[in-house]
C-alpha positions as CSV (number, residue, x, y, z in Angstrom):
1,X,-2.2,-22.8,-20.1
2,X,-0.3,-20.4,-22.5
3,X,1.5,-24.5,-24.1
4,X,-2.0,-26.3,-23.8
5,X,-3.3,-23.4,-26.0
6,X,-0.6,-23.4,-28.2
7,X,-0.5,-27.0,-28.9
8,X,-4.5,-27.0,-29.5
9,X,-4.3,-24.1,-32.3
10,X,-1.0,-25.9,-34.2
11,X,-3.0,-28.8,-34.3
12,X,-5.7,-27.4,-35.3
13,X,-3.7,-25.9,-38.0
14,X,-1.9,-28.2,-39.2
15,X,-5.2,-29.9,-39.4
16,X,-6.8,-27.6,-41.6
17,X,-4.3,-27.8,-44.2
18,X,-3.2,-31.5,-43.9
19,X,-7.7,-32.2,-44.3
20,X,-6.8,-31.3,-48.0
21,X,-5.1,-34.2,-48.3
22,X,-7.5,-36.5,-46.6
23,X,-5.3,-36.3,-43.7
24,X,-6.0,-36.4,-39.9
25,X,-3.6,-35.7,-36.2
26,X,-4.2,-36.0,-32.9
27,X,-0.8,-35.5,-31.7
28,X,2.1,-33.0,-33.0
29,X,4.5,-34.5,-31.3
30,X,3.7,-38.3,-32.2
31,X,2.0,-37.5,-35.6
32,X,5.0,-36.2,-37.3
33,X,8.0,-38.3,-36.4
34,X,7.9,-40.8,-39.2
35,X,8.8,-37.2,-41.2
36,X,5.8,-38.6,-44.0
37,X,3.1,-35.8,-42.1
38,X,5.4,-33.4,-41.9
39,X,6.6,-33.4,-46.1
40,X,2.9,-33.7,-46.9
41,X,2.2,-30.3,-44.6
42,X,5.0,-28.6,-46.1
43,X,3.9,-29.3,-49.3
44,X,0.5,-27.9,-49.0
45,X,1.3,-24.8,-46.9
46,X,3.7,-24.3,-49.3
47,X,2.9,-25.4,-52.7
48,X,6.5,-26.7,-53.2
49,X,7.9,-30.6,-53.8
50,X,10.2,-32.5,-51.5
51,X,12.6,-35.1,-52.5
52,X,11.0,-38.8,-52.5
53,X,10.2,-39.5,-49.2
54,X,11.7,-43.5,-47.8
55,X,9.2,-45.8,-47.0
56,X,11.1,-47.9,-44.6
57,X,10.0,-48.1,-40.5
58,X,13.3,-47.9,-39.3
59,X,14.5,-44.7,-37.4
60,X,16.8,-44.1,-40.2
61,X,14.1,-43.8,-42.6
62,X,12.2,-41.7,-40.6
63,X,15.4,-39.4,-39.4
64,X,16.1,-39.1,-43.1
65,X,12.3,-38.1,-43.7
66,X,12.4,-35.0,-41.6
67,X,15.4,-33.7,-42.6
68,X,14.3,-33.8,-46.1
69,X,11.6,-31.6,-44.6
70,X,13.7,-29.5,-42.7
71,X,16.2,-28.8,-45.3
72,X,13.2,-27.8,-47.5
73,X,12.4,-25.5,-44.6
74,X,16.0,-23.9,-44.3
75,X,16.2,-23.6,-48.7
76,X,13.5,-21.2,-48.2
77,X,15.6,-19.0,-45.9
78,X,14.5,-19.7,-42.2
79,X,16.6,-20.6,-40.0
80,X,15.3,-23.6,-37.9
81,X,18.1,-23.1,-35.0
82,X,18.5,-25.8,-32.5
83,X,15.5,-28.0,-34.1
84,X,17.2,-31.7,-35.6
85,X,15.2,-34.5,-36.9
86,X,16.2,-36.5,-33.9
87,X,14.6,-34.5,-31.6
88,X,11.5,-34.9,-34.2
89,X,11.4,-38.3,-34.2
90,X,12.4,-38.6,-30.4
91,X,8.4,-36.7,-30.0
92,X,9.8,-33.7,-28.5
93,X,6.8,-31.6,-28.1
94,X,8.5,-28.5,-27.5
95,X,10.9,-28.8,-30.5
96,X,7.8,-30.1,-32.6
97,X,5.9,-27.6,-31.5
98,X,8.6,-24.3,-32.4
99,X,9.6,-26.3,-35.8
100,X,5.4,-26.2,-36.7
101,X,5.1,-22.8,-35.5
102,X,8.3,-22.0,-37.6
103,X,6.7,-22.9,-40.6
104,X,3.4,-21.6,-39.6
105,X,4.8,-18.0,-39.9
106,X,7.0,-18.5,-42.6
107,X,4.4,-19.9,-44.8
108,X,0.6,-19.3,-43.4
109,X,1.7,-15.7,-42.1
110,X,5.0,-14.2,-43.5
111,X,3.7,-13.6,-46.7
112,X,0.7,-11.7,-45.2
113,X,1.6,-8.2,-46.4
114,X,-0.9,-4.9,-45.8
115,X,0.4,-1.2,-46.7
116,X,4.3,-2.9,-46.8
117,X,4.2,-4.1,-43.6
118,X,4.0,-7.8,-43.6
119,X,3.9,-10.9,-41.4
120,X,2.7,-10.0,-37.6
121,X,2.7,-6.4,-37.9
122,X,1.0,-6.9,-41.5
123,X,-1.4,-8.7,-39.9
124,X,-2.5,-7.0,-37.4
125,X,-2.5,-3.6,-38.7
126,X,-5.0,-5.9,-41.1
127,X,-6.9,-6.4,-38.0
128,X,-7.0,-3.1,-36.8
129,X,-8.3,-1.5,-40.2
130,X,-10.9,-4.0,-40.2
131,X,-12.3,-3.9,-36.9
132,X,-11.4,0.4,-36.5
133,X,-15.6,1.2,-36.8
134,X,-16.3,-1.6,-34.1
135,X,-17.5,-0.6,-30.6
136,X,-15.5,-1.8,-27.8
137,X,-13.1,-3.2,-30.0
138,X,-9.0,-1.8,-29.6
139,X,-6.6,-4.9,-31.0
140,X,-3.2,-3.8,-30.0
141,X,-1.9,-7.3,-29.7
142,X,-2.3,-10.9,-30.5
143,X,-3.0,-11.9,-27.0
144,X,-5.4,-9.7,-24.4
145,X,-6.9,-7.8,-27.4
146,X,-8.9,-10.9,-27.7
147,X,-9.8,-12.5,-25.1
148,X,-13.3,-11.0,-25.3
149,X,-14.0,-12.8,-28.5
150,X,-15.6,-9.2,-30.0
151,X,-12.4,-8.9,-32.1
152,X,-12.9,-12.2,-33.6
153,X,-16.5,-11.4,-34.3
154,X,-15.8,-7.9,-35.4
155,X,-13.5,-9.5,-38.1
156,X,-16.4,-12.0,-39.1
157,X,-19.0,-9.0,-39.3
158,X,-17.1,-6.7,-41.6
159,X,-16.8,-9.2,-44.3
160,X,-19.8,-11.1,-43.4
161,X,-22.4,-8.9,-41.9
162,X,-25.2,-11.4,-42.5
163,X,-23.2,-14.1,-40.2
164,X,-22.6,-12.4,-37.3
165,X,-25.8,-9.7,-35.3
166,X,-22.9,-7.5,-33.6
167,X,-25.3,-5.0,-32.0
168,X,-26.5,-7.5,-29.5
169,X,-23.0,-8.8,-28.2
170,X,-22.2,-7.7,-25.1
171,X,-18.5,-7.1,-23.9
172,X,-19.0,-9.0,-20.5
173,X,-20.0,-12.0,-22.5
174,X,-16.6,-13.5,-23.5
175,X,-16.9,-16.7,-23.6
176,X,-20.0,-16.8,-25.1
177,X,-18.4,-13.8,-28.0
178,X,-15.6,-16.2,-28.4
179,X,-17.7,-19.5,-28.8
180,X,-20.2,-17.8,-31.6
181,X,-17.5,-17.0,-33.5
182,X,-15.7,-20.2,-33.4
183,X,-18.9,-21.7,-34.5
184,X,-19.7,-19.2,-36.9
185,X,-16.3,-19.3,-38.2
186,X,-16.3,-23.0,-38.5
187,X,-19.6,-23.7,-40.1
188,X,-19.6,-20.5,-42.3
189,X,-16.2,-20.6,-43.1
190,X,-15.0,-23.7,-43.3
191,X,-12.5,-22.2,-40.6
192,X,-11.4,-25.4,-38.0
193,X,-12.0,-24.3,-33.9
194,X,-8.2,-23.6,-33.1
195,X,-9.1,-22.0,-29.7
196,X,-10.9,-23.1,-26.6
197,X,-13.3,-20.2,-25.4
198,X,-13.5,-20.8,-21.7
199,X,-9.3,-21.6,-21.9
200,X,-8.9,-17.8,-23.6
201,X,-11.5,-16.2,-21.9
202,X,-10.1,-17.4,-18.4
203,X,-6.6,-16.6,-19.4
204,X,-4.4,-13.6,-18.1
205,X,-2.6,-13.5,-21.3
206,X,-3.7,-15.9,-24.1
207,X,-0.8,-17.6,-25.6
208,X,-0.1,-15.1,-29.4
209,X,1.0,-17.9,-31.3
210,X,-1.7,-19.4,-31.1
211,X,-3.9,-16.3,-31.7
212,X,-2.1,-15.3,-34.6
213,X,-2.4,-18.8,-36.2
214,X,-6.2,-19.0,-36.0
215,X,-6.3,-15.0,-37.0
216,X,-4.1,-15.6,-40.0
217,X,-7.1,-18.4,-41.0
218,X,-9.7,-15.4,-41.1
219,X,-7.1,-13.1,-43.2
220,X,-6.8,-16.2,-45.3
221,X,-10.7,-17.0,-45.8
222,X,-11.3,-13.3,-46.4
223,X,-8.8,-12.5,-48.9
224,X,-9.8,-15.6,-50.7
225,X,-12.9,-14.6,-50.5
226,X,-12.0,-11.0,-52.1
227,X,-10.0,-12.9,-54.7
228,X,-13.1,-14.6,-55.9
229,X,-15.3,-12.1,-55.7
230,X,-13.2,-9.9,-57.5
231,X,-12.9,-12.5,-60.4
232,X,-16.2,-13.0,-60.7
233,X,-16.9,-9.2,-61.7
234,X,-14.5,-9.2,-64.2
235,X,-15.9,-12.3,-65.5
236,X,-19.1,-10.3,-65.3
237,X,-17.6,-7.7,-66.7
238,X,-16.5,-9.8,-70.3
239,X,-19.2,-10.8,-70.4
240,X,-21.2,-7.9,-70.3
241,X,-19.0,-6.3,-72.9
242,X,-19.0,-9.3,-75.3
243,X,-22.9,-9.3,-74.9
244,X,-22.7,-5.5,-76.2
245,X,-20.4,-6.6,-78.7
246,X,-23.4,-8.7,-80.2
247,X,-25.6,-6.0,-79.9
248,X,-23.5,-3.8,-81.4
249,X,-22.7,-6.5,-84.3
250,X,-26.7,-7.1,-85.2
251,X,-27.5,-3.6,-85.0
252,X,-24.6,-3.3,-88.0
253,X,-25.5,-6.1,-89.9
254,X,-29.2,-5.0,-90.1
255,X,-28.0,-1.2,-91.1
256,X,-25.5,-2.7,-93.5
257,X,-28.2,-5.2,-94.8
258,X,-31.2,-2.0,-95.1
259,X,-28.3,0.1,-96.8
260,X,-27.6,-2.4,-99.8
261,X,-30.8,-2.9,-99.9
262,X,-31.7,0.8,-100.5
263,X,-28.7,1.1,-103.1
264,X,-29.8,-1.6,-105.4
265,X,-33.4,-0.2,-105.6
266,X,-32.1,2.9,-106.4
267,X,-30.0,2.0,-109.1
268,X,-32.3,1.4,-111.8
269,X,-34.3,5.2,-110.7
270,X,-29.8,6.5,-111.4
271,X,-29.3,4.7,-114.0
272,X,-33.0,6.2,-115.8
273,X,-32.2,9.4,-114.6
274,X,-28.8,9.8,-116.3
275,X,-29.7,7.8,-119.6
276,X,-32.7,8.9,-120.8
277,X,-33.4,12.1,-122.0
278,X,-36.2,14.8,-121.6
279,X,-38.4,15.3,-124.4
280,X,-39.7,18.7,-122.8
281,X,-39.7,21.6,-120.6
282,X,-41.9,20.4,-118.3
283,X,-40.1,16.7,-118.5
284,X,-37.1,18.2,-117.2
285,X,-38.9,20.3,-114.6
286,X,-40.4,17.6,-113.3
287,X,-36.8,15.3,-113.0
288,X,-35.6,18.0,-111.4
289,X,-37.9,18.7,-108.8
290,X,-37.9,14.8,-108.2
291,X,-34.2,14.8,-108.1
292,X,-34.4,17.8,-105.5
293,X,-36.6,15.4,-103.8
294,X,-34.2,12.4,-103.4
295,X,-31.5,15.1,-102.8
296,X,-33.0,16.7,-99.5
297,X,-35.2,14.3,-98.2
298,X,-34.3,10.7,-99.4
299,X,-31.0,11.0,-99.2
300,X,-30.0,12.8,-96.3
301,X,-31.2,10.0,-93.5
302,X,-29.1,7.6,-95.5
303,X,-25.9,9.3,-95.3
304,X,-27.0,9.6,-91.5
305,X,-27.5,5.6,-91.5
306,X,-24.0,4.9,-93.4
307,X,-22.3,7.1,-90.9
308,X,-23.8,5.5,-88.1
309,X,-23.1,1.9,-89.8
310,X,-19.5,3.4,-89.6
311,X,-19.9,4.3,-85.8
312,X,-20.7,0.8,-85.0
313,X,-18.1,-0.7,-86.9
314,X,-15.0,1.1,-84.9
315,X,-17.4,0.8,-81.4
316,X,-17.0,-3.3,-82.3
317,X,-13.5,-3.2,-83.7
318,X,-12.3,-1.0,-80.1
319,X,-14.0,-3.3,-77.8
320,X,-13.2,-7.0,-79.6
């Protein structure tokens, strides 16, 4: 059981990348051995190129293939022991299957990384934070932790609590824990159905390669997720401050505009002030008390304005 389950989630996996690219297998161990599958799945797992792949049908062209594939494998440090491209092109499931898995973990999962732990034990101390506050949840492993299915919907609920009504799951109900959240995963998601419920739920031990490789999808759906999320704020976030940029821009140019304004009215009343001359006492009583005038209650709520104008200024220059 522990193989059939392990060849169902690879597929599955492989799937889910290899869809990106229009692509579609029913079989690992037929599927890859031309080698032209197996470049195009290392290129999108791993965002890397691979030599020119050779067109030819011939089980040269195809041995060559998968070693080009295998060597891009090995050039990022794993060490694919005992795996050759004949055995690849030969459809050995077993060897096909450990050479997918391989790069499964070194590319899907290795790079998983929570609190400096990283690959498996990253990613399920990842699963143990998320799914602490659930009840009847414990995941300890990749395997019996769950085969209830409450794990998998724990995971869902804590990022998505409008997918998943955890409160009326019931720990007895495996198979039908495990099935929601495969569909639930699937349609929500966009996360493939790697597992069979009745297959895991009927299991002693479900097979943790294949756990891990449909539990590294969720880390990989949610953390996406995050990512865009978090982007979007910050977009939210410029946006917001160039809007207050504006605000703060009209508010100067109208303060700026009334102060000018003010300035070359009172020009000509300076200007009469200082040139002309009293002619009396009473003349230059009066010119003083209008001066006084100008002095303590005209003037004083424009200096207030052209300070403020100056306030507004550095606010936009800080914040451009």
């Amino acid at each position: 059981k522990q193989w059939y389950q392990r060849r169902v989630a690879i597929t599955a996996g492989c799937n889910s990348h290899l869809r990106k690219l229009g692509i579609h297998i029913d079989s690992v161990a037929q599927d890859f051995r031309s080698g032209v599958n197996l470049v195009k799945l290392l290129e999108v797992i791993s965002g890397g190129e691979i030599a020119r792949l050779e067109t030819g049908k011939m089980r040269i062209h195809k041995v060559n293939n998968v070693k080009k594939a295998l060597d891009f494998v090995a050039s990022k440090g794993v060490n694919l022991i005992g795996i050759g491209a004949e055995e690849i092109v030969d459809g050995n499931l077993k060897m096909t299957l450990g050479m997918i898995w391989t790069i499964i973990l070194r590319f899907a999962i290795q790079d998983i990384s929570v609190e400096e732990m990283s690959a498996k034990e990253g990613l399920l101390l990842w699963c143990q934070k998320k799914t602490a506050p659930y009840k009847n949840v414990n995941v300890t492993n990749f395997h019996t932790s769950f085969k209830d299915g409450l794990a998998f919907c724990a995971l869902i609920h804590r990022h998505r609590p409008d997918l998943i009504d955890y409160n009326h799951l019931r720990k007895e109900n495996a198979v039908y824990n495990l099935q929601y959240a495969f569909e639930v995963a699937e349609k929500e998601l966009d996360i493939p159905i790697m597992l069979d419920a009745n297959d895991i739920a009927s299991t002693m031990r479900p097979d943790e390669r294949a756990i891990m490789t449909y539990v590294s999808s969720y880390y990989h759906a949610f953390a996406s997720s995050q990512q865009a999320s978090q982007a979007a704020n910050r977009i939210c976030k410029v946006l917001n401050v160039n809007q207050e940029n504006e605000t703060l821009m009209e508010d100067y140019e109208a303060l700026a505009s009334g102060l000018l304004e003010w300035i070359e009215h009172m020009i000509p009343w300076i200007d009469q002030m200082r040139e002309q001359r009293a002619s009396s006492i009473s003349e230059v009583k009066a010119r003083l008390e209008e001066f006084r005038t100008y002095r303590l209650t005209v003037k004083p709520p424009k200096t207030e304005e052209k300070r403020k104008k100056y306030r507004l200024r550095l606010c936009v220059d800080t914040t451009a």
